[in-house]
N, C-alpha and C positions, 0 to 999 in steps of 0.2 A: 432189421439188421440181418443179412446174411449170415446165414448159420456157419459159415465157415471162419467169419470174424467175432463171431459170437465163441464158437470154440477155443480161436488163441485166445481169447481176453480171459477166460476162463483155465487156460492154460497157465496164463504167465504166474513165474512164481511172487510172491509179495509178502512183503512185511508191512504190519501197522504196528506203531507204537503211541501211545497217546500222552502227551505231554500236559503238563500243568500250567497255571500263570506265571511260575517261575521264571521266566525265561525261556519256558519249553513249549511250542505247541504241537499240535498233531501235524503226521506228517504219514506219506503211505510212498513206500517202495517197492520197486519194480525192477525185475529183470528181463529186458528183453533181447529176441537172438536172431532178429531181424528186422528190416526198414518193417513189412506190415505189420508188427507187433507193436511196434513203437507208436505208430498211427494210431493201432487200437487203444491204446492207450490215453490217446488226446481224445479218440473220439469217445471213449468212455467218459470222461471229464465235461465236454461239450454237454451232454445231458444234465450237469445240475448247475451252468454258468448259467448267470440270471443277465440281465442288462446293463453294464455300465464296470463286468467284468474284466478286472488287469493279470493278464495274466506276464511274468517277468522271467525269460528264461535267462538261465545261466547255462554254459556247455562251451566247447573250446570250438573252430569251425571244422566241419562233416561229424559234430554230435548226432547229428539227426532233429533241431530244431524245425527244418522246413517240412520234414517227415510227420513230426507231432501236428507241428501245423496244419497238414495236409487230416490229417486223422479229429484235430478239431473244425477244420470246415465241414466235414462228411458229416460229423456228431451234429453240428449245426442244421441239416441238412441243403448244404450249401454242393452244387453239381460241375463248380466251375474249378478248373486248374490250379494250384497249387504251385506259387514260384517263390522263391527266394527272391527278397522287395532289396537285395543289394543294392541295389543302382535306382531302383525309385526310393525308398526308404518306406514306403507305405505300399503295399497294394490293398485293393479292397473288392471284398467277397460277400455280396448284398445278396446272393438267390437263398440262403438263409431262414429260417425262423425268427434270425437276428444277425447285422449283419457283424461281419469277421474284421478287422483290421488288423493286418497283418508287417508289424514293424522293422525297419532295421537299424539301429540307430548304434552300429561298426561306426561311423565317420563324425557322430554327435559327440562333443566333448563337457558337455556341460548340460542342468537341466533347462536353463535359460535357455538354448539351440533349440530342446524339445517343443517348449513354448512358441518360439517362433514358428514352427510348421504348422502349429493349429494346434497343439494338444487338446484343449479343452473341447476344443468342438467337437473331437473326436467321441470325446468323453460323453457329450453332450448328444448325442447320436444316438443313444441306444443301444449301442453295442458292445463287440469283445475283442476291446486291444491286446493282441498277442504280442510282446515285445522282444525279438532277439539283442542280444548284447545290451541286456537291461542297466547292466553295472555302470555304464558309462551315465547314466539318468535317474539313477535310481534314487533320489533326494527329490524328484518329482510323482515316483509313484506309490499312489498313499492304499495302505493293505493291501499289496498285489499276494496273489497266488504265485508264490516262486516254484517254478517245474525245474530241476536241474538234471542236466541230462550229461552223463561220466559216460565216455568210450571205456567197455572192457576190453574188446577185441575187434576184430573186422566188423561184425554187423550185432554182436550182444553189446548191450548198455545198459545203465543203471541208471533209472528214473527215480529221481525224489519230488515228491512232489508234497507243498507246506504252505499254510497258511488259508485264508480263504473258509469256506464251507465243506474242506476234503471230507468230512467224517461222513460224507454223502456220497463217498464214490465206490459203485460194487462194481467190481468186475469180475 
């Protein structure tokens, strides 16, 4: 890792709180004050997603989803571009350790939609579905990692990130 993104990860500021079976579980927040910080963020994450990883973003559009995305390919060690799958609903990011799918499911209305494009096979892949606009689906995804990404301002935002194996992520 370049020690320059080594320094913001270690910069941003964060809170952990660790919840119980209550209702509550761990969850680790972030503030970040720019599009590369937000990357570092996903690519810190990328380091402990094992195979067959869901990851469910929540965020309104220009959150910075395709930003994190791009910061979970790099964690992947994946060399290839980083687009917003608007218009395809899937791209996919195989140069990897594992490969990346990267979702968009704005125009999906139902899990059954999901279904029809292949979900399972995706699943069945080996790899790590990154889902934007998870809510529209999300009665198909079973224990995702929900990253939720809040605009503060022009380019600071607030990363929640819950569920999953988080209690594994140092940055």
């Amino acid at each position: 890792m370049p020690v320059a993104i080594y320094t913001a990860i270690l910069r941003l500021p964060r809170r952990c709180a660790p919840r119980n079976d209550n209702g509550w579980s761990a969850f680790m927040e972030f503030i970040t004050n720019s599009p590369a910080e937000t990357e570092a963020v996903g690519q810190a994450l990328a380091k402990i997603l094992t195979p067959g990883a869901v990851i469910a973003y929540r965020g309104d559009l220009g959150a910075g989803k395709t930003a994190f995305t791009r910061g979970l390919a790099r964690g992947l060690g994946s060399a290839e571009q980083v687009t917003s799958p608007t218009y395809t609903i899937v791209n996919e990011y195989l140069s990897g350790r594992m490969p990346l799918f990267h979702f968009d499911m704005y125009r999906l209305r139902s899990a059954d939609e999901l279904f029809d494009i292949g979900w399972e096979d995706y699943l069945d892949r080996g790899g790590v579905c990154a889902v934007e606009w998870s809510e529209n689906v999300i009665d198909a995804l079973e224990d995702p990692i929900v990253v939720n990404i809040e605009k503060l301002g022009e380019d600071s935002r607030c990363i929640t990130v819950t569920g999953g194996n988080t209690s594994d992520l140092s940055l």
